[in-house]
Every structure is written in structure tokens, then in C-alpha cells.
N, C-alpha and C positions, 0 to 999 in steps of 0.2 A: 504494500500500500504506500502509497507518495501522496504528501500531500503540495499542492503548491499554489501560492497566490490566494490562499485562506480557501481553496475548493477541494473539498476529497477527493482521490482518483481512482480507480482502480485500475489494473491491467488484466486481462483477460484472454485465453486464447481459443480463440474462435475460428474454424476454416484454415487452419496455418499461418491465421494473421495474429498478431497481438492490441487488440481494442483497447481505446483505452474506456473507462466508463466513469464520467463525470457525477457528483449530483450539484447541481446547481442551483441556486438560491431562486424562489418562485419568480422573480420580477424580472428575472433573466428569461426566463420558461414560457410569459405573457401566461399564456389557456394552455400550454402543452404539457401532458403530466411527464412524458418520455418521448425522445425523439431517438432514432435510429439514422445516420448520416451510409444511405448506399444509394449508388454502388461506392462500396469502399475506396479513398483513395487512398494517398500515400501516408496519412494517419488516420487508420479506422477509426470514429467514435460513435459512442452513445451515451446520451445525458438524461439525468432521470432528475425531479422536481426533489429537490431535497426536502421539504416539508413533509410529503407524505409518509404516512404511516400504516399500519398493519398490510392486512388484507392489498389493500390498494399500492402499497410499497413495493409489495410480492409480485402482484398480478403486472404492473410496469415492468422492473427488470424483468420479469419471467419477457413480456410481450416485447420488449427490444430486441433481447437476444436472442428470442426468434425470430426478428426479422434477420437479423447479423447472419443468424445459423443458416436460415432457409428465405432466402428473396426472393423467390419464384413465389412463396404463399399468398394469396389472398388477404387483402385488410380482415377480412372476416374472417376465415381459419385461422390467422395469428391470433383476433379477438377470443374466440370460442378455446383455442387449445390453451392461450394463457390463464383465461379465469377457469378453468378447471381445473389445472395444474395450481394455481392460487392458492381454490376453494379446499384442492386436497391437503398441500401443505399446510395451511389456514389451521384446517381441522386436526390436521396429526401434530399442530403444538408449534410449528413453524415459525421466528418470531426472527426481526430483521430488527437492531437496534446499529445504526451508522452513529460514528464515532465523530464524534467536533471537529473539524481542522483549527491544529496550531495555531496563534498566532504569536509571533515571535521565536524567541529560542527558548529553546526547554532550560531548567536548571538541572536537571540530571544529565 
């Protein structure tokens, strides 16, 4: 995990590529809960609205990186296969808590 410029990042590898996956503060995001940047270029991303929480946290990453994984899909089969996959994880205890970015230097 890196963080930089007070934004969490993660890195990810997806298709042979390395993604990176932002979450980004809402007012950055307008209306967008997760955005998937393809066809990939020469830095794959995906940004997900950092505010969001549970269920709806899940069901975004899940729904990015299936578009990342599979871009041939349908708006509506990535919709329907993320909120399942969600609603499962949801249910079996599944819980997404994303970590503050830094600011400054650490004292340890």
C-alpha cells in the first residue's frame, strides 16, 4: 500500500497489468461512486469514492475490477454479478474498513 498526496492507493494485478486503485475524496468523484479508466493505458486505474461504506464499498471495488478483469461485459452483467458477489460477502461477515492517509511524517 502507498500512500501519496494524502490519497490511499493500492496496487493491484489485474490481466498482467499492475492497476493502481485510488479512493478518492467525494468532491473529486462529483455523482461517480467508482470509475474504471479502459481500455487501459500506460497507467491502468481505478478510483473508488472514498466515503463509502459497507455493502456499497464492496459492491464498487467488486464492480471496477470487473470491468478491469473483463471489458467485453455488459454495464448490466458487471451491475448484477457485483451486487451478488456484495450481497454474499455482505452476508458471510465481509467488512472493508480503509485506513486514513498520512499526513506528514510518521514519528516512528
Amino acid at each position: 500500500m502507498r500512500v501519496s498526496r494524502g490519497i490511499l492507493t493500492l496496487r493491484i494485478r489485474i490481466r498482467d497489468r499492475v492497476w493502481r486503485v485510488r479512493f478518492m475524496p467525494a468532491k473529486a468523484m462529483v455523482k461517480d461512486w467508482g470509475r474504471c479508466y479502459t481500455p487501459a493505458g500506460r497507467h491502468p486505474l481505478i478510483e473508488v469514492r472514498r466515503s463509502l461504506r459497507g455493502r456499497n464499498l464492496i459492491d464498487t471495488i467488486v464492480h471496477e475490477l470487473l470491468h478491469a478483469q473483463h471489458p467485453e461485459m455488459t454495464e448490466e452483467a458487471v451491475d448484477a454479478t457485483a451486487c451478488m458477489i456484495a450481497v454474499g460477502l455482505y452476508a458471510a461477515g465481509c467488512r472493508i474498513t480503509l485506513p486514513q492517509p498520512r499526513k506528514g511524517k510518521h514519528a516512528c
